[in-house]
C-alpha positions in Angstrom: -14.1 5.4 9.7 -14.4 6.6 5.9 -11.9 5.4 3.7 -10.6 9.1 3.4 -9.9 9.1 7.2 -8.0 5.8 7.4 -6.0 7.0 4.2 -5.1 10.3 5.9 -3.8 8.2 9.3 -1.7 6.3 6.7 -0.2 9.0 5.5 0.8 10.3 8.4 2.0 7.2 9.7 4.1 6.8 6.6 4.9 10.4 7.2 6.5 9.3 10.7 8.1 6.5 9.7 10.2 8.5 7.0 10.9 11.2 9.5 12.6 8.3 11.7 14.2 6.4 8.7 14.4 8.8 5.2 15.1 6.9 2.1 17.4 4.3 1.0 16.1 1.2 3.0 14.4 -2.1 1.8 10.8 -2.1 1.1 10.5 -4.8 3.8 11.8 -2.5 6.3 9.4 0.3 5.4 6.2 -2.2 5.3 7.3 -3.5 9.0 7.3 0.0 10.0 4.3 1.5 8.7 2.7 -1.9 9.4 3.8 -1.1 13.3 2.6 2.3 13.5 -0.7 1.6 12.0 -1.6 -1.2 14.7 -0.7 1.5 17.5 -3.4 3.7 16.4 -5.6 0.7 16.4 -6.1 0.1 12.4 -6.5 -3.5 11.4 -3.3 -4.4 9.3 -2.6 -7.4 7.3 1.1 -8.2 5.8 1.6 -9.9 2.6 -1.7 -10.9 2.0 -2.1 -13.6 -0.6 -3.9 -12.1 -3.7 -5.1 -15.4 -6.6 -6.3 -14.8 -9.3 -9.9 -15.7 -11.1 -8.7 -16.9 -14.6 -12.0 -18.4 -16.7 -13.5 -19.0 -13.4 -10.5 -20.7 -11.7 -9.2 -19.6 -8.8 -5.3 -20.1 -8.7 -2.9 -19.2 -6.6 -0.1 -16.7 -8.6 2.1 -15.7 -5.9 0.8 -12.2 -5.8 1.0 -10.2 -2.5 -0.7 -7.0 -1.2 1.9 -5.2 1.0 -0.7 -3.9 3.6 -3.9 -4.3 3.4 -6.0 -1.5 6.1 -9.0 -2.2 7.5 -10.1 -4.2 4.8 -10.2 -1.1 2.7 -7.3 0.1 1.7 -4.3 -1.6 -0.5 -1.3 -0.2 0.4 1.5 -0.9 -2.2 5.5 0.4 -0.7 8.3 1.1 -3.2 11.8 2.1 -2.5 12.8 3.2 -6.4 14.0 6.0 -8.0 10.9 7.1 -8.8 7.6 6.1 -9.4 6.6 4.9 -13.1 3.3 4.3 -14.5 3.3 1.2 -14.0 3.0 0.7 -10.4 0.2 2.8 -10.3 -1.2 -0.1 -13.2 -0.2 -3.2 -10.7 -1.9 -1.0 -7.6 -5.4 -0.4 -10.1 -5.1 -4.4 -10.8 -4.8 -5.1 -7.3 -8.0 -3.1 -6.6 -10.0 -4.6 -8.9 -9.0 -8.5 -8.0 -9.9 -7.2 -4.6 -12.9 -5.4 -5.7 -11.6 -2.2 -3.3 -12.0 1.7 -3.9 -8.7 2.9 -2.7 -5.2 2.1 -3.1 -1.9 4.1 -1.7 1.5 3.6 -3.4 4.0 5.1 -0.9 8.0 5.1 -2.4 10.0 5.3 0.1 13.1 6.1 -1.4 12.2 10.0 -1.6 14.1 12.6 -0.6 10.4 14.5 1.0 8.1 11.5 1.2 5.1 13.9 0.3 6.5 13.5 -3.4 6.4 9.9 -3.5 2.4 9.6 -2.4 -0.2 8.4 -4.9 -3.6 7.9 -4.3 -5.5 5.3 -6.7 -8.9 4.9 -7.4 -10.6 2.1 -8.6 -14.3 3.2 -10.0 -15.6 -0.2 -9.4 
């Protein structure tokens, strides 16, 4: 599958999973969810997947996470705030390029229509 068709089953599946919950919950909650839904249309998930970082050629271990990783594709990065701000979309376009991935998805939760509170991210390599 394309990147663009795995990001379109997340979506949906994020879709569902705010249908069943709507906003208000922890972020955890939501990432158990969506994490659930995507392994029961067969997508690869990892939770909480350590990120280091390469600092002058050292590897170290900062205790960053990516949320969901998809396939070994996609980052997906879940919020539950009052709205987006710029920089999340910065920490989602860092955590592409330490993974050296494309395509990001920063879901927040905590929207009244879910739809508003999708953002795709694109790292141009």
């Amino acid at each position: 599958m394309s990147e663009n068709e795995i990001s379109n089953i997340i979506i949906g599946c994020a879709l569902e999973v705010h249908k069943h919950l709507g906003p208000g919950l922890l972020e955890s909650t939501y990432e158990a969810c969506l994490a659930f839904e995507l392994k029961q249309k067969g997508l690869i998930v990892s939770q909480q997947q350590a990120l280091p970082i390469v600092y002058k050629n050292v590897k170290l271990n900062a205790g960053y996470r990516i949320d969901l990783l998809v396939e070994n594709l996609i980052i997906v990065e879940i919020k539950s705030v009052d709205a987006l701000a710029d920089i999340h979309i910065a920490q989602l376009l860092t955590y592409l390029k330490l993974k050296e991935l494309k395509l990001g998805l920063l879901l927040n939760f905590n929207s009244v229509l879910l739809k508003t509170g999708i953002r795709r991210v694109v790292n141009n390599l």
